[in-house]
C-alpha positions as CSV (number, residue, x, y, z in Angstrom):
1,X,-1.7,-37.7,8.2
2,X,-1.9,-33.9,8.3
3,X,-4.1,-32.1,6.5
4,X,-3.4,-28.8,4.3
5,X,-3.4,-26.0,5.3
6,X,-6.2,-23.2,5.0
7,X,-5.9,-20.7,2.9
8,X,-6.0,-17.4,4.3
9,X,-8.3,-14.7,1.8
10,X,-8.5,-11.0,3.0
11,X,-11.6,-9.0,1.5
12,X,-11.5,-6.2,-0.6
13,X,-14.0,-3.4,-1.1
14,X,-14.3,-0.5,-3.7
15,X,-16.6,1.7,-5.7
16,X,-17.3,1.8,-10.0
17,X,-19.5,4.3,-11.8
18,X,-22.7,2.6,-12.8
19,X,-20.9,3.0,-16.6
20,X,-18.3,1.0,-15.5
21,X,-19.9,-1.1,-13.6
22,X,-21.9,-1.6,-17.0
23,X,-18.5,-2.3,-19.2
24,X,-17.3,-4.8,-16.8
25,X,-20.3,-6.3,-17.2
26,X,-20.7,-6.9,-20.7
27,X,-16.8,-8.1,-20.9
28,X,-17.6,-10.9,-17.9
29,X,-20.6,-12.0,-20.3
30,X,-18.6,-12.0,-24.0
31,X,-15.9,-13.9,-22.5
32,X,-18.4,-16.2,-20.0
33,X,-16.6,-15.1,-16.7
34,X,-17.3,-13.7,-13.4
35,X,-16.5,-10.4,-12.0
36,X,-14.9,-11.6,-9.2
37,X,-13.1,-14.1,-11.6
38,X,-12.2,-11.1,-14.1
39,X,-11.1,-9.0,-11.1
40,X,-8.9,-12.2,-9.5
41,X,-7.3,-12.0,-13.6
42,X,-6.5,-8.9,-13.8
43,X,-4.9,-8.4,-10.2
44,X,-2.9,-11.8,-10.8
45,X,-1.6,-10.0,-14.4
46,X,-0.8,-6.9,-13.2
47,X,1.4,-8.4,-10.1
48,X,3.2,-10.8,-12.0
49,X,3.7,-8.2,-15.2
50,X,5.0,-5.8,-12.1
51,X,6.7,-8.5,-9.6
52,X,10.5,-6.9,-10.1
53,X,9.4,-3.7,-8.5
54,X,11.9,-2.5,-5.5
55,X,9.9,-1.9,-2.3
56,X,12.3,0.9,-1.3
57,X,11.5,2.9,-4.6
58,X,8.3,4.5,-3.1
59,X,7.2,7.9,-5.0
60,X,6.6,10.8,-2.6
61,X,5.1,13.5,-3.9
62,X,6.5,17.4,-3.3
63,X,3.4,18.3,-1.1
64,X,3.9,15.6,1.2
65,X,4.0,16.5,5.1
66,X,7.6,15.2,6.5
67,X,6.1,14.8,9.8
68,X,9.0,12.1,10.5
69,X,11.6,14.4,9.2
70,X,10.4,17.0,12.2
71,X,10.7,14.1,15.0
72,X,14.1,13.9,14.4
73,X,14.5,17.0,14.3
74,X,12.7,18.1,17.6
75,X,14.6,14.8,19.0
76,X,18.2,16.2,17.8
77,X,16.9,19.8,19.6
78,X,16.0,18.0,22.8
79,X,19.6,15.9,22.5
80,X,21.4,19.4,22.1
81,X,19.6,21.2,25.0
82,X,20.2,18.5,27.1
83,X,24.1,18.3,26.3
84,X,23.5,22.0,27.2
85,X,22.2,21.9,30.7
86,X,25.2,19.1,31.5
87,X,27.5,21.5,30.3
88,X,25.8,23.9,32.7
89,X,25.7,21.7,35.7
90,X,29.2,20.5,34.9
């Protein structure tokens, strides 16, 4: 008989102000859950509410660097100075 198999949990860290540290707080006591529990919640809501979203849609900003955009450039350059010096040789 095999047995199931383990599930695989990945930790997460980040930082609250103190004041909402303190909200969060006083919402896991009225409604008698955990943090982590309220936390676990709200992520689970939040993906399912959002599930449909396209992974190629990503939003890139004007000020972003196109450092990949140069690479192909630089790489078409090289491409074209190489055709160059065959044409040379030739």
């Amino acid at each position: 008989m095999k047995s199931k198999a383990k599930k695989k949990y990945k930790k997460i860290v980040f930082k609250l102000s103190e004041k909402q540290f303190k909200i969060i707080n006083q919402f896991c006591r009225s409604k008698r859950l955990t943090p982590n529990k309220f936390f676990k919640k709200a992520t689970k809501d939040y993906i399912v509410h959002n599930y449909d979203f396209n992974t190629n849609d990503y939003h890139i900003s004007e000020n972003q660097l196109a450092l990949f955009d140069m690479e192909d450039e630089i790489q078409e350059e090289e491409s074209d100075i190489d055709e160059e010096t065959e044409n040379n040789i030739l």
